[in-house]
C-alpha positions in Angstrom: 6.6 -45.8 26.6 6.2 -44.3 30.2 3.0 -42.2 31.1 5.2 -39.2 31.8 6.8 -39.5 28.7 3.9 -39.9 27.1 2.3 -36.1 28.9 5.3 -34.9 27.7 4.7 -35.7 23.7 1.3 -34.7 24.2 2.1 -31.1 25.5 4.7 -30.6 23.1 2.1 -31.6 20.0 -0.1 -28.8 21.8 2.7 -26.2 21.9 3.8 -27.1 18.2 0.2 -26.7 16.8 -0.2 -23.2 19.3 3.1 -22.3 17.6 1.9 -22.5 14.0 -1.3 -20.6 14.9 0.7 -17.9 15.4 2.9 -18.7 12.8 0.3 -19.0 9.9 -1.6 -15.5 12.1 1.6 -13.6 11.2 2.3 -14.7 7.9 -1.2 -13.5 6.9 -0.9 -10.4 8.2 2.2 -10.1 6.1 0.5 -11.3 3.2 -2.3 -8.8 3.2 0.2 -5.7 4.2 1.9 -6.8 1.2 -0.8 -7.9 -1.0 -1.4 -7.2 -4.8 0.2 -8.5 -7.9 3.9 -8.3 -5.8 2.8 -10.5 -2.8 1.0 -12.9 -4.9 1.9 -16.3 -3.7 0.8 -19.0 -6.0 1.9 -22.5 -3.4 1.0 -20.5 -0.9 0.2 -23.5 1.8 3.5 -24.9 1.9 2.2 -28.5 0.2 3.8 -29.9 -3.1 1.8 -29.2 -6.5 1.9 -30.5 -9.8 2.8 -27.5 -12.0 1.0 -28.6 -14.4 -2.3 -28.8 -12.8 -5.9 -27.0 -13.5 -6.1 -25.2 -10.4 -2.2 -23.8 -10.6 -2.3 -22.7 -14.1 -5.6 -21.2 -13.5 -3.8 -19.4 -10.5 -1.1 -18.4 -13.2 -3.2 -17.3 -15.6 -5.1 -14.9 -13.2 -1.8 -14.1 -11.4 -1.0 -12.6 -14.9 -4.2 -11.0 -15.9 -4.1 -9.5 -12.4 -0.7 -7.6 -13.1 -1.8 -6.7 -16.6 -4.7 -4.9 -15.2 -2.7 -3.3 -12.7 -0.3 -2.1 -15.2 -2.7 -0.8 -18.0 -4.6 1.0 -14.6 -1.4 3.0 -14.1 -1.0 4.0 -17.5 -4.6 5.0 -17.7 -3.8 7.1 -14.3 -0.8 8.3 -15.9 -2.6 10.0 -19.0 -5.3 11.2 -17.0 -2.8 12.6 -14.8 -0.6 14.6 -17.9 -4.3 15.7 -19.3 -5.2 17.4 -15.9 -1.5 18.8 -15.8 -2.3 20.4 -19.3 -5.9 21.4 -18.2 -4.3 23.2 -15.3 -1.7 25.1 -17.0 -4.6 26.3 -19.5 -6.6 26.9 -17.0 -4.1 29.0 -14.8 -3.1 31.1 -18.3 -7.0 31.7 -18.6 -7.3 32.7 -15.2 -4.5 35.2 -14.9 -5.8 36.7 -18.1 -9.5 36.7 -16.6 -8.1 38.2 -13.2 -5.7 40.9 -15.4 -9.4 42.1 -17.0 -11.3 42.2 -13.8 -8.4 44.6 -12.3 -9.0 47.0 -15.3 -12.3 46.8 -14.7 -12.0 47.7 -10.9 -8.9 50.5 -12.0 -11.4 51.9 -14.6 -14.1 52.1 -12.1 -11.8 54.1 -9.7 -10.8 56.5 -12.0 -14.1 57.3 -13.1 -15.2 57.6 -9.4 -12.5 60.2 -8.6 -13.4 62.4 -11.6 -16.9 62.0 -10.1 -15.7 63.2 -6.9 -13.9 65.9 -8.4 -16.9 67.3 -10.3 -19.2 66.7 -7.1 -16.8 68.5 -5.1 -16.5 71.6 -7.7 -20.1 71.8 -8.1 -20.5 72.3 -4.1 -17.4 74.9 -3.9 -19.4 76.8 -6.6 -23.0 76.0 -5.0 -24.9 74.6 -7.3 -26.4 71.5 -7.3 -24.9 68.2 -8.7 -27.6 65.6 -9.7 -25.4 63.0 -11.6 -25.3 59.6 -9.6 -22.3 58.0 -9.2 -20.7 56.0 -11.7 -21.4 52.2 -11.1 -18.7 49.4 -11.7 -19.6 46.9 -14.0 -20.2 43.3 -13.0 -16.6 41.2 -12.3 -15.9 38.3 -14.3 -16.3 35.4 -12.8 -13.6 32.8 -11.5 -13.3 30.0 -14.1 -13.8 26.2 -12.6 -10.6 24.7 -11.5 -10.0 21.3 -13.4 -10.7 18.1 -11.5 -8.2 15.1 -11.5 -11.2 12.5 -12.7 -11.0 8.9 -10.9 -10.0 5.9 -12.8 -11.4 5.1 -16.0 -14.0 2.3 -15.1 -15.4 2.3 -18.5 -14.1 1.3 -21.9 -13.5 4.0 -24.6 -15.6 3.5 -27.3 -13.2 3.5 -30.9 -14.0 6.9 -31.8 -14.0 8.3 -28.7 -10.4 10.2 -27.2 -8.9 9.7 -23.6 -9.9 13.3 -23.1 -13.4 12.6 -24.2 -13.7 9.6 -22.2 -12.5 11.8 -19.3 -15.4 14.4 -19.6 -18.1 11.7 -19.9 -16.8 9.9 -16.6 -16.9 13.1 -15.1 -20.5 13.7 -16.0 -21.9 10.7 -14.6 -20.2 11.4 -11.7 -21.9 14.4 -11.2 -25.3 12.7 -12.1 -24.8 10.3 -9.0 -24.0 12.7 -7.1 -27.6 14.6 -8.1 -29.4 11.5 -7.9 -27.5 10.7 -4.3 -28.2 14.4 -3.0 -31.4 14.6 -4.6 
């Protein structure tokens, strides 16, 4: 073989492997755009396996435990999702009802100010002197806590305990890390 034919395998070696740099650069950034239990590839380095082997079916096995998981987090999200859609509807019922007593309260509180008024202004157009103090609103109601969508369940329900349950106690030590961190 020739020297210049020679240069010319060697350059085109170098351009193959610079070629499947970029090649195997792009492919991952694929795979971790599209990563999860979907983009899972299990002979993901293009060499020949036995199917059979340790390392695959271990692969296989986590591959399936993986999309389990995934599956029984999106139910989970799911019911914690139709709880807080319940909580809200009760808590927007309680609300409207709370806001509906607070305006009777204020309504109340006007009326009883313009008879007040009233008498204040007769007792000046007959001069003599008015000493009752004016009538004081009573203290508002106030706004109820709107329900928080809680995160994922990262604990296990205990056998007695309900999803909502469960909820409420995540949500609690939520709120005692966030003490301890702001504390």
């Amino acid at each position: 073989m020739s020297v210049e034919a020679h240069a010319t395998m060697v350059i085109k070696n170098i351009y193959v492997e610079w070629v499947k740099g970029q090649l195997a650069a792009h492919e991952a950034k694929e795979r971790e755009k599209h990563s999860g239990s979907r983009g899972t590839q299990l002979l993901s380095d293009g060499m020949p396996h036995t199917l059979t082997g340790e390392d695959f079916m271990g692969a296989v096995m986590a591959h399936h435990q993986a999309a389990q998981a995934e599956v029984e987090a999106r139910k989970v999200q799911a019911t914690a999702k139709a709880v807080h859609k319940a909580a809200i509807t009760e808590w927007e019922t309680l609300e409207a009802a709370l806001k509906q007593r607070n305006k009777k309260l204020t309504l109340d509180h006007k009326a009883q100010h313009a008879v007040w008024v009233a008498l204040k202004q007769l007792a000046k157009d007959e001069g003599r002197p008015f000493r009752k103090p004016a009538p004081k609103r009573g203290k508002l109601e106030p706004p109820l806590a709107q329900p928080v969508l809680q995160k994922r369940v990262a604990r296990e329900q205990t056998p007695g305990e309900d999803f909502t349950q469960s909820l409420v106690a995540i949500g609690e030590e939520e709120e005692e890390e966030d003490a301890w961190e702001s504390g």
